[in-house]
LOGUPA-306066 format. One record per residue: residue number from 1; y, z, x of N, C-alpha, C in turn. Coordinates in Angstrom, 3 decimals. Atoms other than C-alpha are relative to their C-alpha. Layout:
n  n.v  n.w  n.u  ca.v  ca.w  ca.u  c.v  c.w  c.u
NUM  Y  Z  X  Y  Z  X  Y  Z  X
...
! end
This chain:
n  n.v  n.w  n.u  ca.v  ca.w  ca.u  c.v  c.w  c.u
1  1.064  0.883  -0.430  -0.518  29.793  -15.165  0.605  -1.377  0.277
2  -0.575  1.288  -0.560  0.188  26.457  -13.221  -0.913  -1.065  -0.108
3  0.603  0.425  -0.343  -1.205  23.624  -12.906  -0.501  -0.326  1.420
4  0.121  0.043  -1.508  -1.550  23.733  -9.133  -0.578  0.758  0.049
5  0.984  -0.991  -0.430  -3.437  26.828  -8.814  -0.415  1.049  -1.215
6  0.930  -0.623  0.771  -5.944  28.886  -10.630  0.147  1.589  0.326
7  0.077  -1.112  -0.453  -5.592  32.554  -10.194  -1.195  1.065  -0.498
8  1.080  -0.857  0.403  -8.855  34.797  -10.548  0.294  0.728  -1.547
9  -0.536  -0.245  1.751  -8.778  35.616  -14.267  -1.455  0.867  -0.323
10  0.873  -0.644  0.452  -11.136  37.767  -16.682  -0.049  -0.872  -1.565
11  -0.212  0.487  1.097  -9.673  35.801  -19.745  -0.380  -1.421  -0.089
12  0.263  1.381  0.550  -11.125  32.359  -21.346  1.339  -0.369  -0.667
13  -1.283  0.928  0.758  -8.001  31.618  -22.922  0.863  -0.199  1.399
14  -0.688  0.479  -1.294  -6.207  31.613  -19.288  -0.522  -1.368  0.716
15  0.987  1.069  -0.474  -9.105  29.402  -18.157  0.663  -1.247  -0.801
16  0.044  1.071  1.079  -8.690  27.025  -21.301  1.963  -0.699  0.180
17  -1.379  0.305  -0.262  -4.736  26.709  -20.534  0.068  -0.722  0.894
18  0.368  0.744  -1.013  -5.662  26.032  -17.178  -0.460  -1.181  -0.270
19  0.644  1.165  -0.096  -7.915  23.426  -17.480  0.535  -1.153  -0.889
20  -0.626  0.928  0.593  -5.476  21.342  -20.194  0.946  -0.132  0.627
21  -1.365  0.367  -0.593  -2.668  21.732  -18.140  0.042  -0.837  1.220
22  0.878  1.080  -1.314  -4.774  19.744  -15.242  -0.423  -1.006  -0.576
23  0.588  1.196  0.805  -5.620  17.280  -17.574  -1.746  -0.003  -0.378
24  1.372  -0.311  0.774  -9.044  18.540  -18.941  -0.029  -0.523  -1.411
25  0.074  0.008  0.876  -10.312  17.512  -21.780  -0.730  1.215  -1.052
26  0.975  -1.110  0.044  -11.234  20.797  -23.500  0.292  0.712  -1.364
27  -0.743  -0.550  1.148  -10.872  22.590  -27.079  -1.026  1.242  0.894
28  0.345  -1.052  0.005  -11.318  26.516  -27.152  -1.846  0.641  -0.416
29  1.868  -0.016  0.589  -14.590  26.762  -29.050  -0.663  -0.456  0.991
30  0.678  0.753  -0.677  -16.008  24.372  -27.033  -0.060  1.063  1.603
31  0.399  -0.909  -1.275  -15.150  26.524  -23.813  -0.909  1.238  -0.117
32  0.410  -1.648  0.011  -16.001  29.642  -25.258  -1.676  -0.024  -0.398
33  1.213  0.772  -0.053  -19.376  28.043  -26.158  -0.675  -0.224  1.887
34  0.580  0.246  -0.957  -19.892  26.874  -22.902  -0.259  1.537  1.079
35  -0.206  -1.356  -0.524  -19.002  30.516  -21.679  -1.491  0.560  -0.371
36  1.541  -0.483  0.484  -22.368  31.863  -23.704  -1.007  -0.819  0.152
37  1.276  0.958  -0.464  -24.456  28.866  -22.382  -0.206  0.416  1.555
38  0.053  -0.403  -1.818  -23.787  29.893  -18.682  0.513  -1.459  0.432
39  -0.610  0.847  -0.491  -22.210  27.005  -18.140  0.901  -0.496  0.969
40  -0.879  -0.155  -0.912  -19.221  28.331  -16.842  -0.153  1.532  -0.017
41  0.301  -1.799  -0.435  -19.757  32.093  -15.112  1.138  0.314  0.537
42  -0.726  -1.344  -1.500  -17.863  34.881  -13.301  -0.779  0.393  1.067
43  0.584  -0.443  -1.476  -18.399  35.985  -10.403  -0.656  1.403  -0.191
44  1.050  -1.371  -0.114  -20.926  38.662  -10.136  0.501  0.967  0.316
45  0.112  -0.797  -0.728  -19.788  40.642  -7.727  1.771  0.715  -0.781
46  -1.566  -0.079  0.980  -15.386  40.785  -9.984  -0.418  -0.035  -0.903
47  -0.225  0.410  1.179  -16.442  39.611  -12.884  1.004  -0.832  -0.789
48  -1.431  1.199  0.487  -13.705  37.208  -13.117  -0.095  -1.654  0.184
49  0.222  1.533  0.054  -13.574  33.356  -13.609  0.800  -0.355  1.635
50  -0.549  0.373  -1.786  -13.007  31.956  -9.530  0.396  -1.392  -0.339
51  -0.557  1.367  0.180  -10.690  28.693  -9.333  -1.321  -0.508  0.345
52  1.266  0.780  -0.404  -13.880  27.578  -7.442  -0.943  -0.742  -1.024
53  0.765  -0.315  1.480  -15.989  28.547  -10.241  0.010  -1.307  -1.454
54  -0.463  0.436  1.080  -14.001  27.007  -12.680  0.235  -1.926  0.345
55  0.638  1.380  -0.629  -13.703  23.698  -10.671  -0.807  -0.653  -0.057
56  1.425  0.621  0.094  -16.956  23.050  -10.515  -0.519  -0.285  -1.512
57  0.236  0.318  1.223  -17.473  23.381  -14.229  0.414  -0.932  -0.755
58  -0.991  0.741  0.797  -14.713  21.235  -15.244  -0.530  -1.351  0.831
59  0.090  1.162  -0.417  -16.083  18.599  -12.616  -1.486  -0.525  -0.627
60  1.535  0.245  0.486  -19.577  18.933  -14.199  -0.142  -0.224  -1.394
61  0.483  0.398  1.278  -18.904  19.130  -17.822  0.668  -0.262  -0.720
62  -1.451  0.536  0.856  -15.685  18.061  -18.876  0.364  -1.086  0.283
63  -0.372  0.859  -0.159  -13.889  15.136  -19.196  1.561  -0.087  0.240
64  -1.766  -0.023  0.292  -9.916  13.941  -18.120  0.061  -0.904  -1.030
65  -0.361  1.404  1.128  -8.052  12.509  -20.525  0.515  -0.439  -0.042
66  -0.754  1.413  -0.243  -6.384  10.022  -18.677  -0.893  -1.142  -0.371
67  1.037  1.446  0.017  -9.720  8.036  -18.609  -0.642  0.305  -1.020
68  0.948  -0.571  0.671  -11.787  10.072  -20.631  -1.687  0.066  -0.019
69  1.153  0.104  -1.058  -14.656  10.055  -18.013  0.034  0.925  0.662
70  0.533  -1.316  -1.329  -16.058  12.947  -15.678  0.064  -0.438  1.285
71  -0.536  0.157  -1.454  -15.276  13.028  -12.184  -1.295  -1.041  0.411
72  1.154  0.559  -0.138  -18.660  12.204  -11.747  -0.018  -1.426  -0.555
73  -0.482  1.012  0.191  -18.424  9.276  -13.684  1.353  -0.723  0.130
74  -0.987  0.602  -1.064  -15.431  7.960  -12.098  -0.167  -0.539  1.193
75  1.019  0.624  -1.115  -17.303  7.875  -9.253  -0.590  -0.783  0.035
76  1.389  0.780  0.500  -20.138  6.118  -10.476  0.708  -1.011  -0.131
77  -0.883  0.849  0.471  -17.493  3.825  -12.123  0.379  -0.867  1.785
78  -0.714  0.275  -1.663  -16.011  3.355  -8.477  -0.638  -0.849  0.732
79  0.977  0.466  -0.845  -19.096  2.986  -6.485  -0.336  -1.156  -0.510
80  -0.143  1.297  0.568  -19.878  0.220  -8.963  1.182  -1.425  0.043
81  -1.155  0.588  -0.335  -16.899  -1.330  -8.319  0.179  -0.397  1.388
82  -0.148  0.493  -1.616  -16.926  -1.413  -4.657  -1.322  -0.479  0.395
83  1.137  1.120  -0.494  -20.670  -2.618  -4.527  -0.081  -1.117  -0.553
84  -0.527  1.403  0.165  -19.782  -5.571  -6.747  1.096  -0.780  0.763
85  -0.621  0.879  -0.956  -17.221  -6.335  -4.546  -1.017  -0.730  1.424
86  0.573  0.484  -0.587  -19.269  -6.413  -1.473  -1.019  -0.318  -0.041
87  1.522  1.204  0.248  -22.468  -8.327  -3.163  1.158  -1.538  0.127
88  -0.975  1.444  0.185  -19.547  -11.052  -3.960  0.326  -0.402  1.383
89  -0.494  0.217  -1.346  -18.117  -10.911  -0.267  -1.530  -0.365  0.674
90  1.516  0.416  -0.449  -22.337  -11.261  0.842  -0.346  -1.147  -0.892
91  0.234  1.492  0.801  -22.482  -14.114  -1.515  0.173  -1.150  0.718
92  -1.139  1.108  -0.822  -19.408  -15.744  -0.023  -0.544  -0.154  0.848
93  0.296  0.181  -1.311  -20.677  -15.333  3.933  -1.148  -0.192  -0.525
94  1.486  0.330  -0.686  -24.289  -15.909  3.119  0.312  -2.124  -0.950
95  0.276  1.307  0.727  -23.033  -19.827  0.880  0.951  -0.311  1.398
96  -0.909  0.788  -0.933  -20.326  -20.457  3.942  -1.283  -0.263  1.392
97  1.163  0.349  -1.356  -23.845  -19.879  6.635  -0.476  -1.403  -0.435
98  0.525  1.172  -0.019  -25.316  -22.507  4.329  0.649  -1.230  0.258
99  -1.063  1.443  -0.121  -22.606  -25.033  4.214  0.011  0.092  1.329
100  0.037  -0.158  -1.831  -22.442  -24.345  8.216  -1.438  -0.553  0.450
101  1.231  -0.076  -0.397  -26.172  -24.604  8.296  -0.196  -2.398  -0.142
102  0.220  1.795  0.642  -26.058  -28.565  6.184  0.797  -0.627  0.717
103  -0.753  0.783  -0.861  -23.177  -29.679  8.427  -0.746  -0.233  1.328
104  1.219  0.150  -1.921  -25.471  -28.960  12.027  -0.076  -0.900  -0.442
105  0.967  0.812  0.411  -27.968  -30.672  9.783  0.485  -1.852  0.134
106  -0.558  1.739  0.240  -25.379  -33.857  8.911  0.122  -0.325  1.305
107  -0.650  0.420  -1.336  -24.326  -33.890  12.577  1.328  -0.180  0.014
108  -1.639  -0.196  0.090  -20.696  -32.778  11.817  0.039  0.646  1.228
109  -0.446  -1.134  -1.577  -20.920  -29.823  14.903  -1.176  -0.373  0.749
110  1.248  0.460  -1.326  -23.141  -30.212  17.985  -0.018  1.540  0.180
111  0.347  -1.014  -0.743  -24.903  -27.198  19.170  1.006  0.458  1.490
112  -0.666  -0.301  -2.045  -23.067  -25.210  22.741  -1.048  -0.265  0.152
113  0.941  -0.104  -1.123  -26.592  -25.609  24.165  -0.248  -1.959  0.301
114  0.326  1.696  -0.537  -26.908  -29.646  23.690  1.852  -0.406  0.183
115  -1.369  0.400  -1.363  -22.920  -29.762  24.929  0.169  0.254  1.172
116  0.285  -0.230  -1.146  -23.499  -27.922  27.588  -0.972  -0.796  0.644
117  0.962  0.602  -0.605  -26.536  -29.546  28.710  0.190  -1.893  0.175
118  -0.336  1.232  -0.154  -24.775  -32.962  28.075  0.863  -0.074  1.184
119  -0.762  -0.708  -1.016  -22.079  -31.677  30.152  -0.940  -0.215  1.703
120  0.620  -0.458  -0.927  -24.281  -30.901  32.835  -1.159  -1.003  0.838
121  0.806  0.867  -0.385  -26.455  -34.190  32.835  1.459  -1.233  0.015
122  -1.100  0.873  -0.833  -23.037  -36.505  33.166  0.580  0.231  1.459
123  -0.218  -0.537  -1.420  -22.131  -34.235  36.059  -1.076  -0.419  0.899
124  0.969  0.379  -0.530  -25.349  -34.717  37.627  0.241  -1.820  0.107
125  -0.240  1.315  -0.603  -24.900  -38.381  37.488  1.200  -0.472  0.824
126  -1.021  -0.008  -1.090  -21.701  -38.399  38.682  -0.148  0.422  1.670
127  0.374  -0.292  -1.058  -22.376  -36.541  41.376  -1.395  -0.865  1.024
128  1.227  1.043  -0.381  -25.752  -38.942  42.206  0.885  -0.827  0.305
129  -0.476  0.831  -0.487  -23.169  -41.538  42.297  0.810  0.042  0.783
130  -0.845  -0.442  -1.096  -20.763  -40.200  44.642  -0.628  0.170  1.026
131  0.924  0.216  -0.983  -23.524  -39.721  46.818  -0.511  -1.141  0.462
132  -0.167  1.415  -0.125  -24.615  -43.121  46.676  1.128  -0.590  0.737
133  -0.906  0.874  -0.610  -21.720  -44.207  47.716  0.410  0.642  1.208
134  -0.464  -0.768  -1.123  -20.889  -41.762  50.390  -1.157  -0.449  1.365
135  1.427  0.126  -1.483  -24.884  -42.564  52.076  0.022  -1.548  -0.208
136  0.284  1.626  -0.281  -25.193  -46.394  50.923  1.067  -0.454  0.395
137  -1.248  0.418  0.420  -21.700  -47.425  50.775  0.990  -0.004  1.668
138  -0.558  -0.675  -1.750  -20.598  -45.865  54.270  0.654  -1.753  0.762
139  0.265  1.176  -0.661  -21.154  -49.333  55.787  1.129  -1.163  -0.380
140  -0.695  0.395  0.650  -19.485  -51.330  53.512  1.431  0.050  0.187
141  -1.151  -0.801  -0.190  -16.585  -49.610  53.496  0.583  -0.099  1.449
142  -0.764  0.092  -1.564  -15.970  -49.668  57.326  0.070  -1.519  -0.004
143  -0.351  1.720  0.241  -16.415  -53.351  56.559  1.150  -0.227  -0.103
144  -1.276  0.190  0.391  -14.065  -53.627  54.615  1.224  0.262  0.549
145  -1.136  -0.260  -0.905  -11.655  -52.147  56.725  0.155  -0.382  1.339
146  0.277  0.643  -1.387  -12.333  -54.217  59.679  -0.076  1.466  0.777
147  0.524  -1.485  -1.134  -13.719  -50.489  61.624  -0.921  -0.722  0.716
148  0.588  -0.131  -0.934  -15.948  -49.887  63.715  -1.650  0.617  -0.610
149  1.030  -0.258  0.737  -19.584  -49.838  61.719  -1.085  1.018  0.523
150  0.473  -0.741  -0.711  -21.235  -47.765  64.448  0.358  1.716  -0.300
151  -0.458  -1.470  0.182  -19.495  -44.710  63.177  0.093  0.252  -1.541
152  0.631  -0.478  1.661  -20.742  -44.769  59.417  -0.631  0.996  -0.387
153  0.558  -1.445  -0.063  -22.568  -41.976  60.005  1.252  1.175  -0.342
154  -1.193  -0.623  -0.030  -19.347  -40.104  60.541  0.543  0.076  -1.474
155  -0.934  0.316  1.135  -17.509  -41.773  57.308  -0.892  0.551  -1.270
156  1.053  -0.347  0.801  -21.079  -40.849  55.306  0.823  1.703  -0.360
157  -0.020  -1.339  0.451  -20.194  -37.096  55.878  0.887  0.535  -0.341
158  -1.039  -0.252  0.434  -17.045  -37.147  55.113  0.398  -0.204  -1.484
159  0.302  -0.092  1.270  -17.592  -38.582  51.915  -0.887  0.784  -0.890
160  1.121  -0.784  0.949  -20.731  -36.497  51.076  0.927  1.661  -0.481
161  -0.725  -1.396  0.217  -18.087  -33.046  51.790  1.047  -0.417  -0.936
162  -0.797  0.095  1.178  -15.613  -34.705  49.404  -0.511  -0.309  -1.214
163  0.800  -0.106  1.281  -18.051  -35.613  47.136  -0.429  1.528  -0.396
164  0.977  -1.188  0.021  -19.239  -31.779  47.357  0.985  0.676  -0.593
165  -1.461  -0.824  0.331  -15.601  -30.279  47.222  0.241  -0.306  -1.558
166  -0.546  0.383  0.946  -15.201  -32.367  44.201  -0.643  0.309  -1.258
167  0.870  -0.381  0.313  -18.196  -31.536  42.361  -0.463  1.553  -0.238
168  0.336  -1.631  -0.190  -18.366  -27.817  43.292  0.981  0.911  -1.070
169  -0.891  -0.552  1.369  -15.866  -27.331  40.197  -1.024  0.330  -1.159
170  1.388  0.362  0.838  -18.872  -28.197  37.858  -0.508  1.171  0.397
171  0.953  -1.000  -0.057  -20.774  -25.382  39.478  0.367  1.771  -0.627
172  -0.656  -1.599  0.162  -18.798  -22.283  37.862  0.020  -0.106  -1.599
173  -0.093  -0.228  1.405  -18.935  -21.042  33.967  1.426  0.060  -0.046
174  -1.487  -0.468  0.464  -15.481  -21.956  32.437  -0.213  0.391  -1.625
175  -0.067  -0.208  1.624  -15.077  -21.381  28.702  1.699  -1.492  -0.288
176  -0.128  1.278  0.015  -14.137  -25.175  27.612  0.748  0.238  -1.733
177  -0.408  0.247  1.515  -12.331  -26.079  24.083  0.175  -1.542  0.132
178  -0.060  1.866  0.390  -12.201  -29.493  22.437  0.107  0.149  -1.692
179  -0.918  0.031  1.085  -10.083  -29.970  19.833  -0.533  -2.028  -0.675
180  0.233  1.591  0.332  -10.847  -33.376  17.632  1.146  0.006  -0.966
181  -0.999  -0.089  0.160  -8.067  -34.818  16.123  0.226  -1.395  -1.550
182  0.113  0.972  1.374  -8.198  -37.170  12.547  1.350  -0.333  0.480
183  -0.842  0.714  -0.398  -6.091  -40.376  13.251  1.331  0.480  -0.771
184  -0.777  0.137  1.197  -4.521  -40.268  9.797  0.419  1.237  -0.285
185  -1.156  -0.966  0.398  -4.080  -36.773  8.817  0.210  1.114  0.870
186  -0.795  -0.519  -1.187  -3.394  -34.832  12.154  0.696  -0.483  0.347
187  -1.116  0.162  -0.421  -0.827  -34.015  13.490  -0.428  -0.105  1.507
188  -0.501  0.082  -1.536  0.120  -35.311  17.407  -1.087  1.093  0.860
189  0.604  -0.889  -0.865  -2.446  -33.459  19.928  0.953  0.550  0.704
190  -1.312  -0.899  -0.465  -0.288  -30.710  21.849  -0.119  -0.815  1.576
191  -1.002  0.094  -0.902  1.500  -32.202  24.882  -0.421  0.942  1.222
192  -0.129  -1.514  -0.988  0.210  -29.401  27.999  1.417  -0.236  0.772
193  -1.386  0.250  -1.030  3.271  -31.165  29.953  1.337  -0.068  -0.713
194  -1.447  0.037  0.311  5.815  -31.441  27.496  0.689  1.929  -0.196
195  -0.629  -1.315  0.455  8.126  -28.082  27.113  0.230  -0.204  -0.878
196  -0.774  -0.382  1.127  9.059  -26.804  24.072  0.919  1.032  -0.331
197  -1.912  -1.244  0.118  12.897  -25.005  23.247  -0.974  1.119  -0.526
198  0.369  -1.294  0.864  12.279  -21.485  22.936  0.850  1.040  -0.568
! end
């Protein structure tokens, strides 16, 4: 008899070998007891104790005696163990939402929808003023350059299509970052133009 495998048996004392040599916790009496409770059966159809059989009994009513706990409780033990972990990890993420939640509140982070929309109302003025100057300004401007003021019209639309060209960047979804940078204890903002040895 091994401990690796069970071989169809008729004998309780083969069983009882078995199951200590797997680390059961088990005296003889006690099996042979459990034998006249129905606890642990043969197979009907042999009459012989089935590794199966015998498996199942030892996971249902015995203990190892490394721990000196049932499979079953081991489990239990376990599952307890891994749902205290993740109540603690749901602790953690639901006190880091609040601290996230009181900073909005202080006005440490700005919403994406009121950056964007700030975003989007400087552009707008910009662009108002480039216009301005492209339709009022026209005039001026040829002034200034001792021209020919009769052809402001002309210089208008040339400024309104470079005002448009210039502007028409603004009209496309980029995905934006902005880095802020503490005088005192950051380090140097990164350089896009300098190289660095690789």
């Amino acid at each position: 008899m091994t401990t690796e495998s069970l071989q169809p048996t008729r004998q309780v004392i083969d069983v009882h070998r078995w199951l200590v040599a797997s680390g059961w916790k088990v005296g003889q009496t006690l099996l042979y007891n459990h034998v006249r409770e129905g606890k642990l059966t043969r197979d009907p159809a042999t009459g012989m104790f089935t590794p199966r059989r015998v498996a199942v009994y030892a996971r249902t009513f015995l203990r190892k005696i490394s721990c000196g706990k049932t499979v079953d409780e081991e489990q239990t033990a376990a599952l307890a163990r891994e749902k205290m972990l993740v109540d603690t990890d749901l602790k953690r993420i639901r006190r880091e939402r609040e601290e996230f939640r009181l900073a909005v509140e202080q006005g440490h982070y700005l919403l994406r929808d009121e950056v964007e929309t700030m975003l989007a109302d400087r552009a707008a003025s910009l662009k108002a003023d480039a216009t301005h100057l492209a339709q009022g300004g026209a005039a001026e401007l040829v002034a200034l350059a001792h021209g020919d003021s009769s052809r402001t019209d002309r210089l208008a639309a040339a400024l309104l299509r470079f005002s448009e060209d210039l502007f028409s960047r603004f009209d496309t979804s980029k995905e934006l970052t902005v880095e802020f940078y503490d005088d005192e204890s950051s380090p140097e903002p990164p350089n896009k133009n300098k190289r660095t040895p690789e």
